[in-house]
N, C-alpha and C positions, 0 to 999 in steps of 0.2 A: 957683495957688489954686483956680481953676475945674475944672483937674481931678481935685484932690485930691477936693473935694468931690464929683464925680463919682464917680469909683472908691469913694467909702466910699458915695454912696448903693446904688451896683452891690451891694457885701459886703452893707450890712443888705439890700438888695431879695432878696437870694440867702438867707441866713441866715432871714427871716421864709416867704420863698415853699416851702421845704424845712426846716420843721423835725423837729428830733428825736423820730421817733414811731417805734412800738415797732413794729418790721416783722421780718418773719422773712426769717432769709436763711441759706444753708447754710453762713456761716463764723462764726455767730451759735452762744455759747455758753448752754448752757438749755435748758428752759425752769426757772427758778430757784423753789424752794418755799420758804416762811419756814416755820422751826421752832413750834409751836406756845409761846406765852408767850417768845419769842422777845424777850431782851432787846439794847442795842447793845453791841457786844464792846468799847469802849473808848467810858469816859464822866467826864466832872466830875469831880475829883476834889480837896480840900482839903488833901488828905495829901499833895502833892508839892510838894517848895522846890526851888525855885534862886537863887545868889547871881545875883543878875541884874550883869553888869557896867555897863550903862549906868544905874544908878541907884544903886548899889553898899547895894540894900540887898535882902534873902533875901521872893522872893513865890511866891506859890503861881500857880505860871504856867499852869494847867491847870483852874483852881477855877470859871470859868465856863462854857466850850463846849469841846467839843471833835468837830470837823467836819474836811471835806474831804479823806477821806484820798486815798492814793495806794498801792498796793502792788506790790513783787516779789518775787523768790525766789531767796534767798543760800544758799549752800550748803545746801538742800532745805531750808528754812524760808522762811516767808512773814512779809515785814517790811512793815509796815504806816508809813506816814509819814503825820501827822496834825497840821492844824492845831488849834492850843488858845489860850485866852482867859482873862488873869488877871480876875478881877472888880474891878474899879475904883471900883465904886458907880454909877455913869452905866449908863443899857442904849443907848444910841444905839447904832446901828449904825456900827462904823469907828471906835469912840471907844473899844477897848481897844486891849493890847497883844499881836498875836499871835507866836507861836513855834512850832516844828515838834518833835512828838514821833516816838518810835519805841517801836513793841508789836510782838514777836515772837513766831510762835507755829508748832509742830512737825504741830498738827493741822488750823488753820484754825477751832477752836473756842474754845482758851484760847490766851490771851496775855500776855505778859508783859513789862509797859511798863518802860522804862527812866526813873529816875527825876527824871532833869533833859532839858531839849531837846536835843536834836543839833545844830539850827539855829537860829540869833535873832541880833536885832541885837548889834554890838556897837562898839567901839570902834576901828572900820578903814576903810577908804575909802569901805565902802557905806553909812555913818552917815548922810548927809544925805538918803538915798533909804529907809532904815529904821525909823528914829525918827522920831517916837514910837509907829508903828502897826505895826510889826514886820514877820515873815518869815509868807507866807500861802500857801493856796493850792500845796502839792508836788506837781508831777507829775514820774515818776520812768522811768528808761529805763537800759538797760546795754550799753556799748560789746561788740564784738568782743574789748578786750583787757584786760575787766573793770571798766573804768573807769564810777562809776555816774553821769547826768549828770541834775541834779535845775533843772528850770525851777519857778522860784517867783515868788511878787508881792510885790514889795517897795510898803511903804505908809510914806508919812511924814506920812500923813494930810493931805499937800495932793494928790497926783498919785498913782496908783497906774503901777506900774512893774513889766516881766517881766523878768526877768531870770534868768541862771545858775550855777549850783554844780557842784563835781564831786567825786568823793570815791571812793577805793579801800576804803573799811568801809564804808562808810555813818552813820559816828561823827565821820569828821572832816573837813573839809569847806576847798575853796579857792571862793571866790568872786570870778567872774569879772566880776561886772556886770552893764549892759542887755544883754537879748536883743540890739537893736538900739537905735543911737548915735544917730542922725541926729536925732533932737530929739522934744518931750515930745508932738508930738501922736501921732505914729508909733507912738511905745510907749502911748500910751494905747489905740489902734485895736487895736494886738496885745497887748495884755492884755484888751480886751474879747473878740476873738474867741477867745483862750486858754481862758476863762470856757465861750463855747459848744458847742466842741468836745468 
């Protein structure tokens, strides 16, 4: 117990003593200009249904936020993977249901969302770890052998959780579980430093 708590003061003493500031360095890409009137390329949207299956009833799963993306580049298109937020009526934080979109675009100016999520709870082993607060937070990476392997945060709105996916499209998806097993405070420590990286 004494060391645990040791080692996690070590990560925050590390993580506050060296944060994230904008330093230039020669494998740094930029220096990045915003467009003038410059709007966000994928936003809010009321016009997209999904039959949700854990509720088994059709919501606009994208009508309140839509943050956190993650992007790569599939056959010379750039795929955008985004968390979105149905509106529920409540604004707390953590008190919606999130799900993972996908917008694809040839130029890197327009895009072109697909009109249900790729990724969201559903009705399979990772139920207890996804419901009610869904699939959060994509960061996305691509194997040697094409294989694309998508770490996410699973929220059931008691304990928030990292966990993995994989997927040869990027449309369909196996879900493999926690990052790491060993118990909930462990994945709470590496889902927090997941967040600051």
């Amino acid at each position: 117990m004494k060391i645990g708590k040791i080692i996690l003061l070590l990560i925050i003493s590390f993580i506050i003593a060296f944060p994230a500031v904008s330093q230039e360095k020669p494998w740094m890409l930029g220096p990045f200009e915003r467009a003038e009137n410059q709007k966000p390329i994928i936003e809010p949207t009321d016009q997209s249904t999904f039959d949700d299956p854990m509720t088994g009833k059709t919501v606009k799963w994208e009508s309140m936020a839509t943050f956190n993306p993650a992007a790569i580049v599939k056959d010379g298109k750039i795929h955008v993977l985004y968390r979105a937020e149905e509106k529920l009526g409540e604004q707390e934080i953590g008190g919606h249901t999130s799900r993972i979109g996908l917008a694809v675009s040839e130029d890197g100016k327009k895009y072109s969302r697909k009109e249900s999520p790729i990724f969201y709870p559903d009705n399979d082993e990772q139920k207890q770890f996804e419901w009610t607060g869904g699939t959060e937070d994509p960061r996305i990476v691509e194997t040697s052998e094409g294989t694309y392997v998508l770490t996410y945060t699973q929220w059931n709105r008691e304990y928030p959780r990292l966990a993995v996916a994989t997927s040869k499209d990027l449309r369909t998806w196996k879900k493999h579980g926690l990052f790491l097993k060993p118990g909930r405070k462990v994945n709470i420590i590496m889902w927090r430093l997941s967040r600051e990286l």
